[in-house]
N, C-alpha and C positions, 0 to 999 in steps of 0.2 A: 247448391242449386240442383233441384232435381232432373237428371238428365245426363247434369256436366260430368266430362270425361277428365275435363281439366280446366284453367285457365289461363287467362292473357293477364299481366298484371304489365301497365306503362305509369311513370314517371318521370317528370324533368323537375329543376328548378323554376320557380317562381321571381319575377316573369322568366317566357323562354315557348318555344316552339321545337323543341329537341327533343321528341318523347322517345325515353328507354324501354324497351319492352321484354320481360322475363315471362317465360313460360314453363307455368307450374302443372305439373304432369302427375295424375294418378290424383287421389279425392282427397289432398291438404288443404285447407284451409285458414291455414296460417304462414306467412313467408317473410323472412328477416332480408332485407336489402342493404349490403354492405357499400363499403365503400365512396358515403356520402361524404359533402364537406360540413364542416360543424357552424353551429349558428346559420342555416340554411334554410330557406321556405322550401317546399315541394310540392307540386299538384302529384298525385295517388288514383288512379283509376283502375277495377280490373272489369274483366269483361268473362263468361264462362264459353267452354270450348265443347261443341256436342261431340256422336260418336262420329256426324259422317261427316265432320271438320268445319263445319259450320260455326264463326265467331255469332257470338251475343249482343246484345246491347250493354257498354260499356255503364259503369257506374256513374254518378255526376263527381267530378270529379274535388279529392279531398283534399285540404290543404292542413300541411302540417311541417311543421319546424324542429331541426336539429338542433340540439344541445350542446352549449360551448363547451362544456366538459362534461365527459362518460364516466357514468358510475364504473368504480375499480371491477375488476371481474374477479374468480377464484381466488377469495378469501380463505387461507389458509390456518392453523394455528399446528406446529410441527414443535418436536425436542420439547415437549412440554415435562416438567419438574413442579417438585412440590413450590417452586417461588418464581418462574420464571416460564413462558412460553413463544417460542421464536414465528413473526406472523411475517405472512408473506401474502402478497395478492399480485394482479398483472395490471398493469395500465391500458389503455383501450388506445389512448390519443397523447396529445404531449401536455401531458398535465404539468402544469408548475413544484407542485405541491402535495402532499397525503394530508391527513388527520385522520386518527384512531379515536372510535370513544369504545368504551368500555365498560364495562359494569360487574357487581356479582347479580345472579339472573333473581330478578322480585325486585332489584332495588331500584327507588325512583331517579335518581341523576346518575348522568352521566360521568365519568374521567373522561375528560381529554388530551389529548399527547398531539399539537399541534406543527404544524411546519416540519413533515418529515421530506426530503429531498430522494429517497430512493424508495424501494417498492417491498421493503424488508422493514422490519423492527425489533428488537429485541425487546418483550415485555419483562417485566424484571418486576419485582416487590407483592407477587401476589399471596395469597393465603393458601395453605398448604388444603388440601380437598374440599375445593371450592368450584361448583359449577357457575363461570363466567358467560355470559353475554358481550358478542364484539362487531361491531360494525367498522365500515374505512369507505369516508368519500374524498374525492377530489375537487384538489383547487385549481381554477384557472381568472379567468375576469371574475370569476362568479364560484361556488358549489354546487358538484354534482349533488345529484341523490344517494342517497345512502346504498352501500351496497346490502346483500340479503341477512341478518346479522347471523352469524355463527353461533355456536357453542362449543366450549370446550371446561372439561375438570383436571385443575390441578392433581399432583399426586398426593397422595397422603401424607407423607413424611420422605425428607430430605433420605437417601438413601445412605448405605453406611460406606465409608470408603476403605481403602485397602489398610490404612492408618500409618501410612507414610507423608512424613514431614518434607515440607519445602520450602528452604530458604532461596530467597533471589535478590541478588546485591550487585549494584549496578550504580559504576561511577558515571562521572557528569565529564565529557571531550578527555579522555581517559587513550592513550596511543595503544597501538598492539604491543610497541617495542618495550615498553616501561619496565620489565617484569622479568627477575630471573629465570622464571621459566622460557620468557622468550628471548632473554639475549641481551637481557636490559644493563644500563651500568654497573661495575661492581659496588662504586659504593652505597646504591639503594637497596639494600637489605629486605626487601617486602619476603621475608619468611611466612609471614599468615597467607599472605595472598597466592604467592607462589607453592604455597602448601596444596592449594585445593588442586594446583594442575598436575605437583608430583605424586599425590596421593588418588588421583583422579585421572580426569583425561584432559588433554590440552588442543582444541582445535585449534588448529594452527592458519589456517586459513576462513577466519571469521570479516563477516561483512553487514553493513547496516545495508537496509533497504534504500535508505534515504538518510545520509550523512546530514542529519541534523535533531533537534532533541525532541519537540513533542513528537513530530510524526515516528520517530523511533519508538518512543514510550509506548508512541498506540498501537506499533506494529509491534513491539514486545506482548502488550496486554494481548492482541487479535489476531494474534498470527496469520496479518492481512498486509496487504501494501499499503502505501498512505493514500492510493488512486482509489482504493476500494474504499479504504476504515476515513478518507475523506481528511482528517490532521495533514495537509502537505507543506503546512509552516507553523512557525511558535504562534502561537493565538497572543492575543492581550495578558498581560500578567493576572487581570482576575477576571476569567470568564465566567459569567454566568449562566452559562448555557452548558448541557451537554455537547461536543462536538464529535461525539462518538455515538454511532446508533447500533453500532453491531455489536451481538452481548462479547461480556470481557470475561477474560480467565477467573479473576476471583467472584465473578458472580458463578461461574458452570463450579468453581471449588468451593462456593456457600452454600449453592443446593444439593452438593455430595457429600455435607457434612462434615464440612475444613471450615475451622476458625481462621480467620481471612485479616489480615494487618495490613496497611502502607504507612512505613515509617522514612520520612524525608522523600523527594520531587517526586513531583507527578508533572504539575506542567502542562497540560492537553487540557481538562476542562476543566469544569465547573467542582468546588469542594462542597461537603465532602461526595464522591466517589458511591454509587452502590455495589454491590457485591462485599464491602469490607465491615469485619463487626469494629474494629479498631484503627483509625484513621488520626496522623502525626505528620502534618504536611508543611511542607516548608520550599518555598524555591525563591527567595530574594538576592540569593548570594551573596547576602551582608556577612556571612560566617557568626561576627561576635555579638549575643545579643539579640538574637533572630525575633521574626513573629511568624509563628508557627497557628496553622489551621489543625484545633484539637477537636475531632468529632464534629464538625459542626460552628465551634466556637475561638475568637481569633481572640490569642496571648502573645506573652513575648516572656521566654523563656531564657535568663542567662545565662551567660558560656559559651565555647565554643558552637558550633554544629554540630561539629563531627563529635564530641564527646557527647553532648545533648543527645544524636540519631542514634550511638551504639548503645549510651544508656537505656535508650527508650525503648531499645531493639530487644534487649533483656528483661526490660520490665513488661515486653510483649510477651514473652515465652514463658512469664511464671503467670502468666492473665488467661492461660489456655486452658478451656475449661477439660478437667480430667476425663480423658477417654477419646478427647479431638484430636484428630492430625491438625496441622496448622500451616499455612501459608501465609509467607511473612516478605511484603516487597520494602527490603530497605535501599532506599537511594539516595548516596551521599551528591552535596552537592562539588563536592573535590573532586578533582583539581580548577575545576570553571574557575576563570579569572571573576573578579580581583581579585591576587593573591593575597589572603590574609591567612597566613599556618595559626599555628596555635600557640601561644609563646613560646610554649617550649619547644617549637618545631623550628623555630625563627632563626635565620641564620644559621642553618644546621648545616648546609651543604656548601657554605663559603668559601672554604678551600681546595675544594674537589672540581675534577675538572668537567665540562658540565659538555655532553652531547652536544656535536655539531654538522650538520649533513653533508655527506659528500656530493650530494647535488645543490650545493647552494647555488651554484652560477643561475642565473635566471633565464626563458625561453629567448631565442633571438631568432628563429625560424621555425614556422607551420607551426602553428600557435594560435588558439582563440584569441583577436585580439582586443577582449573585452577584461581578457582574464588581468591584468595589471591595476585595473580601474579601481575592482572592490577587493580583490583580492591580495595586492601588492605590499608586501613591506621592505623600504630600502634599508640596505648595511647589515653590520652581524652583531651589535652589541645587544641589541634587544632579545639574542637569543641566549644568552648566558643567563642576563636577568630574569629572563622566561622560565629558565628549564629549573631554577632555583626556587622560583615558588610553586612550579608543577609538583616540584620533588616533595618539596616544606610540604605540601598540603597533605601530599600521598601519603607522605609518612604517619602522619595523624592518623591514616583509615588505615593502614597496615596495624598501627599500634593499636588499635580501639577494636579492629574487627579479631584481634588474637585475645579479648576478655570476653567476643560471644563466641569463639568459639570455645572459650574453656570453659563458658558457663554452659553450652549443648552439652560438652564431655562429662560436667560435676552432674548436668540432670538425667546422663544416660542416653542424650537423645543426639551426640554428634556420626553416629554411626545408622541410624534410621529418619537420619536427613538428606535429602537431596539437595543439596550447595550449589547453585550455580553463580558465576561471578562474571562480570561482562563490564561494557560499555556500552552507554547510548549511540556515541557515535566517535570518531576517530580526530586525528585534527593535525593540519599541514606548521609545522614550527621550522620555516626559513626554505624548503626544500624549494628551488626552486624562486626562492625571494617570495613566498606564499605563504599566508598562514589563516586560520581558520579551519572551516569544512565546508560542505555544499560541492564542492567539486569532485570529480571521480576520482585522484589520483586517491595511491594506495595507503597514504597516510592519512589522508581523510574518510576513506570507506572502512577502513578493517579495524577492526576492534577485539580485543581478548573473548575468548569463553573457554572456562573452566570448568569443570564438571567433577565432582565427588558424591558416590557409594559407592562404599568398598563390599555389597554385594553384590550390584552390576556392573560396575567399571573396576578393573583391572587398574592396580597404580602404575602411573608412569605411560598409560595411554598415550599414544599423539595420532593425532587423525590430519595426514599431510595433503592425502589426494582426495580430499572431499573441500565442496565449499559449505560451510556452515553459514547460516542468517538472522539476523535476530526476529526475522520472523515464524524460527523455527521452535522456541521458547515456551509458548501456549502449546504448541502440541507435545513438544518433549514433557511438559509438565500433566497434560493429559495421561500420556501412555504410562508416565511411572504413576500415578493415580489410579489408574486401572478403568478410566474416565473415554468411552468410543468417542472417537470425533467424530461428531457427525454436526458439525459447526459451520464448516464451509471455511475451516482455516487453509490459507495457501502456503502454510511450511508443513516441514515434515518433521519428525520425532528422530533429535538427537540422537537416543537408545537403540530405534531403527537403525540409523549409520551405522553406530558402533557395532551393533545384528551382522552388517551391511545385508541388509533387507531393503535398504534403500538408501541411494545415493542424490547428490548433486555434482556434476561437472563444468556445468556452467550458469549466469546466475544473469535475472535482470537490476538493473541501477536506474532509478530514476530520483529527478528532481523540477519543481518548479519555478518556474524565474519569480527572481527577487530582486529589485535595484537593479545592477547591469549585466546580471548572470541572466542568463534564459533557459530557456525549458532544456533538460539533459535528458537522454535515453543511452545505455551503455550493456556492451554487453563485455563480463568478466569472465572467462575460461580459467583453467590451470593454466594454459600457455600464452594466452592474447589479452588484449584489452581493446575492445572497440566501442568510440566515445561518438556520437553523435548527439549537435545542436542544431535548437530549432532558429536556424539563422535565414535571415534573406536568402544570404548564397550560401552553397556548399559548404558546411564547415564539419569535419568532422577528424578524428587522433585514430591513431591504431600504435599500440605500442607490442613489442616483443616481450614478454614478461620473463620468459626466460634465458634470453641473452642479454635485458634490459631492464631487469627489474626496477630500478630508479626512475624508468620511464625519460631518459633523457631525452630519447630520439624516435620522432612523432613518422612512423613510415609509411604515410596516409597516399604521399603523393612517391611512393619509391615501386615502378612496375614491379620490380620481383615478388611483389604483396597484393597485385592490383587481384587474384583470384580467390586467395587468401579473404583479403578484407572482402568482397561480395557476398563470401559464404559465413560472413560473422553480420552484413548488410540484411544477409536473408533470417541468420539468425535469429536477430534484433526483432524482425517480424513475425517469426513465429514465438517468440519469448513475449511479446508483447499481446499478441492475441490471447497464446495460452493462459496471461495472466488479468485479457478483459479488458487492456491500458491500450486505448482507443482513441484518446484526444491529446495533440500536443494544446496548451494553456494557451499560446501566444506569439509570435513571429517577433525575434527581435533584429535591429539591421545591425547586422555582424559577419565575420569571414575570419578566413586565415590570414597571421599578419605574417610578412614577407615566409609566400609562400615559396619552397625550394623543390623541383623536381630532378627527381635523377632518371638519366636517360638511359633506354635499353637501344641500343643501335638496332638491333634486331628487332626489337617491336614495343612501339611506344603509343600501344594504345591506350587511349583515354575515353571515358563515357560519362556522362553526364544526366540523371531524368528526376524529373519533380514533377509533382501533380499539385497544383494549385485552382482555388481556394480549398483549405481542408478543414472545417468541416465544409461539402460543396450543399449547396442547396436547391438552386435550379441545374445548373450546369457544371461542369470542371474540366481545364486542359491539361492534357500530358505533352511534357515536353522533354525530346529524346535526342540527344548529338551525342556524337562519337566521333573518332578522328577515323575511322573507318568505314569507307562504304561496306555496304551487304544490305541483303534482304533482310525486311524488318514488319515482324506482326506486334500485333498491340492485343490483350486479352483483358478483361478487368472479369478479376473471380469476387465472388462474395465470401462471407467466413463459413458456410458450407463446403466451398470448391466448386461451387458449381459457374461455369462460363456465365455472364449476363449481358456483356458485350465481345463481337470479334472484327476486328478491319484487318487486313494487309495493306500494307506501303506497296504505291506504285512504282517496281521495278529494283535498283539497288541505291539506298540514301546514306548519307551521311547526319542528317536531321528529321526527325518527326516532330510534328505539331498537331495534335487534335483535340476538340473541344467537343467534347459528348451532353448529351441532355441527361439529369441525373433525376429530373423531375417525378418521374414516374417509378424510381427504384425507393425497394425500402431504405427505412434509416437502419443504418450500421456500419460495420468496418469492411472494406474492401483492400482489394490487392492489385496495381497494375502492374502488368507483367506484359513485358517486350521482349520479345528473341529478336536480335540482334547478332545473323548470320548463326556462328554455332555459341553465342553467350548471350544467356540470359541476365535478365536486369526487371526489378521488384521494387515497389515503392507503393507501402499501405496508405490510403486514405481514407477520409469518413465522410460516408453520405449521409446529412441531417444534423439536428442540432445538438 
């Protein structure tokens, strides 16, 4: 408008008599108004502003309607390869949903990659120097608009790698204890197995993410937690879907030029697998006689497994085409029950006397008391029978895995392989009257890893004051690859530790309820172990590890620990933000069964604070008792640190109760924080969905 200095721009909803008014300053002519509601009408009027401040005549005013869901914004395509490029964009509002379409640029249809649940995807299968066309709209009742489409060109060709081989072999509920190296019975003989830790390195304190088998698989492949990589339980036996959207190890080692195998479980998604040229998949646990997914196509192969997988494992290694490194996942499904060995493994261990725990007595105080339900098994004859066909099966992959290794030695190649040997996940046999896994204790979480090249590992290695994880796998196999992460993996590089370039001290544990187990969050030190569930009331373990390694005696509720466990309480919260794990699944009604306090005559104080509903939506109350009066303030910080609310308690309480409006804060992870005389007290919660 000739003249204007500036203008008056007002707004309400349709109907409404509330007009908002923004004043646009200096000669813009265009201005974005945030902070609307979606699917909204709005009347639009502006008005121009002279020099000597005189308003205008207002425009007639416009009506116009918000969008149930906003186009994606900042479409990215990052870590691009000759087959593969990592796309990222941001959401605007709370979309349901993504879908990618895709093209090579000239071509008339689209690919679509529909129902993606996060704001990332890993593209995977593309042509090697190929300039791509990509768009990403969002789902809600309806589709957005397309966001702006991108370009991006593949690389030319697959780059060359350092030409270092990698085997990774990984048994199926496999203990740490099994194993001469670690300590295991004398009559189990595992010479091949125990080979890789004397002639390598043996960490000694290894741990799954999440004691149970896909979500381990997939934090093997992604060196991600199962809260991120999304696997937080066994899926259906044949899924047809992928359930992994974050790219995986053997695809970053297909676009480097590594000939890529999975021979025997996978487990996690849908067959076959991309990133592998050569795929032999099997998880029925039938052992004799199997039906085996070959590339695409479903046989049934006879014989054992275990002789079928180490066969197959070798007919892998002479398939590699000359001049590849090669990575090779074999995964028996031994020792997982049902026990069927191999004939000639049958009855091997009959008169040998067979492992029995010296914590078998079962809990009778300060105790989950859910834990009996699904977890429980009575008497001790079931474990003799147990440990006889753990043994029988192992024995089979000891014997089978000592013919690939003399077939690497006869081709030259058992000394420029990187061998590493593990478990998926750990498994409780009587401890406690317990058996399975999903639970935190240390029979269920810890699992072997062994490590051999004898150019960067030293034999006879043990690495005792580190915690190792099996989501440290993808990276370790990165760094001897010679392969930058720049992936977004949240383990570190084995080789690194052995460096000590980098460590771990302490570690987070999570699990999701299933049946009558409920959501677990745990934090593991060298010295502690603190167990916290997501129960109605208060339920939570803290064990001694190093005057109590068996975990007999739960000192949750013992004061001489009451500062101790808070500062493993605060832990817990910053382990958990640092790793993004932001929602507990589910509230289950549970507590301590006959809980026991020991008393400090001198001072027996107790506290108590929970924030409920979490996730909060409109509003949420904190609620704060102690057995002690004192002055008491309330803070709630965001994952910034910065204050967003502050009250004081009037005078000196023994109780706080307050119910805040959350209406107006963004969605994310927050912290309530109460000083409580001279002790503080923290309990994270989540504003939004």
């Amino acid at each position: 408008m000739p003249g204007a200095v500036s203008y008056h721009l007002k707004y309400q909803e349709t109907p409404g008599s509330n007009w908002m008014q923004v004043n646009i300053g200096g000669f813009a002519t265009t201005f974005t108004v945030t902070g609307l509601q979606p699917e909204t009408s709005y009347q639009v009027k502006i008005a121009s502003v002279c020099a000597n401040g005189d308003e205008g005549t207002y425009t007639p005013a416009l009506t116009v309607k918000t969008v149930k869901c906003t186009t994606p914004i900042n479409v990215q395509a990052n870590t691009i390869s000759a087959n593969s490029a990592a796309i990222s964009w941001a959401a605007v509002c709370d979309e349901e949903s993504f879908a990618i379409y895709y093209r090579e640029s000239g071509a008339s249809g689209w690919i679509i990659i529909p129902n993606i649940n996060t704001s990332q995807y890993a593209l995977t299968g593309l042509l090697p120097n190929t300039l791509y066309q990509l768009k990403v709209t969002a789902k809600c009742t309806s589709k957005s608009p397309f966001s702006s489409p991108i370009f991006f060109t593949t690389l030319a060709s697959a780059s060359s790698s350092t030409g270092k081989n990698v085997l990774l072999i990984i048994l199926d509920d496999a203990r740490f204890d099994t194993y001469m190296a670690n300590g295991g019975p004398s009559f189990f003989l595992d010479s091949n197995i125990s080979r890789i830790a004397t002639e390598g390195a043996n960490f000694k304190q290894s741990f799954a993410a999440l004691s149970l088998c896909a979500p381990s698989r997939a934090s093997i492949v992604t060196g991600l937690y199962p809260h991120i990589h999304g696997v937080t339980y066994n899926p259906p036996t044949d899924v047809p879907i992928d359930t992994i959207t974050a790219i995986t190890l053997p695809e970053i080692l297909q676009d480097h030029g590594y000939y890529t195998g999975l021979v025997g479980k996978w487990h996690v998604s849908k067959h076959p697998q991309p990133g592998y040229d050569y795929w032999l998949e099997t998880h029925h646990n039938t052992y004799m006689n199997s039906q085996y997914n070959f590339n695409g196509v479903t046989k049934n192969i006879p014989g054992h497994s275990t002789n079928v997988l180490s066969d197959s494992a070798i007919g892998f290694l002479h398939k590699v085409p000359s001049g590849k490194p090669f990575f090779l996942w074999l995964a028996y499904s031994a020792p997982h029950t049902p026990f069927v060995p191999r004939p000639q493994d049958d009855g091997l261990f009959n008169d040998e006397t067979m492992p029995f725990p010296d914590n078998f007595e079962p809990y009778s105080e300060n105790y989950p008391e859910f834990l009996y339900d699904c977890h429980g098994k009575d008497g001790a004859d079931f474990i003799i029978d147990f440990y006889e066909g753990y043994y029988e099966l192992l024995n089979g992959v000891n014997e089978t895995m000592g013919k690939i290794l003399d077939e690497l030695t006869n081709m030259d190649l058992i000394d420029s392989t990187l061998i590493i040997f593990m478990s998926d996940n750990g498994y409780l046999i009587g401890e406690h009257q317990l058996l399975e896994k999903e639970l935190v204790y240390e029979e269920s979480i810890r699992i072997p890893i062994f490590m051999r090249y004898p150019a960067l590992i030293p034999a006879g290695t043990k690495v005792q004051n580190q915690l190792a994880m099996n989501i440290d796998i993808a990276p370790t196999i990165l760094d001897f690859a010679g392969i930058n992460n720049s992936f977004g993996m949240q383990g570190i590089s084995l080789l690194k530790m052995l460096a000590h370039t980098v460590g771990r001290k302490e570690l987070l544990y999570e699990f999701f309820n299933k049946d009558c187990v409920p959501d677990i969050r745990s934090v593991r030190s060298l010295e502690y172990k603190y167990i916290k569930y997501n129960c109605s009331d208060l339920t939570e373990e803290f064990f001694n590890l190093s005057d109590d390694p068996e975990e007999n005696i739960n000192q949750i509720n013992n004061p001489d620990y009451a500062s101790l466990i808070q500062q493993y309480r605060n832990k817990l919260i910053y382990l958990r933000n640092f790793y993004q794990d932001s929602l507990w699944d589910s509230v289950y009604q549970c507590s301590l069964s006959n809980p026991q306090r020991l008393i400090d005559e001198e001072s027996d104080h107790t506290a108590f604070m929970d924030v409920y509903p979490s996730p909060a939506a409109n509003s949420c109350t904190i609620h704060f008792i102690s057995s002690e009066e004192a002055a008491t303030s309330l803070h709630i910080v965001d994952a910034l640190g910065n204050t967003v609310y502050a009250e004081n308690a009037e005078g000196v309480v023994t109780e706080f109760i307050k119910t805040i409006t959350t209406a107006n804060l963004p969605s994310g992870p927050y912290v309530a924080v109460v000083q409580h005389g001279d002790k503080t007290f923290r309990h994270m919660f989540i504003i939004g969905s």
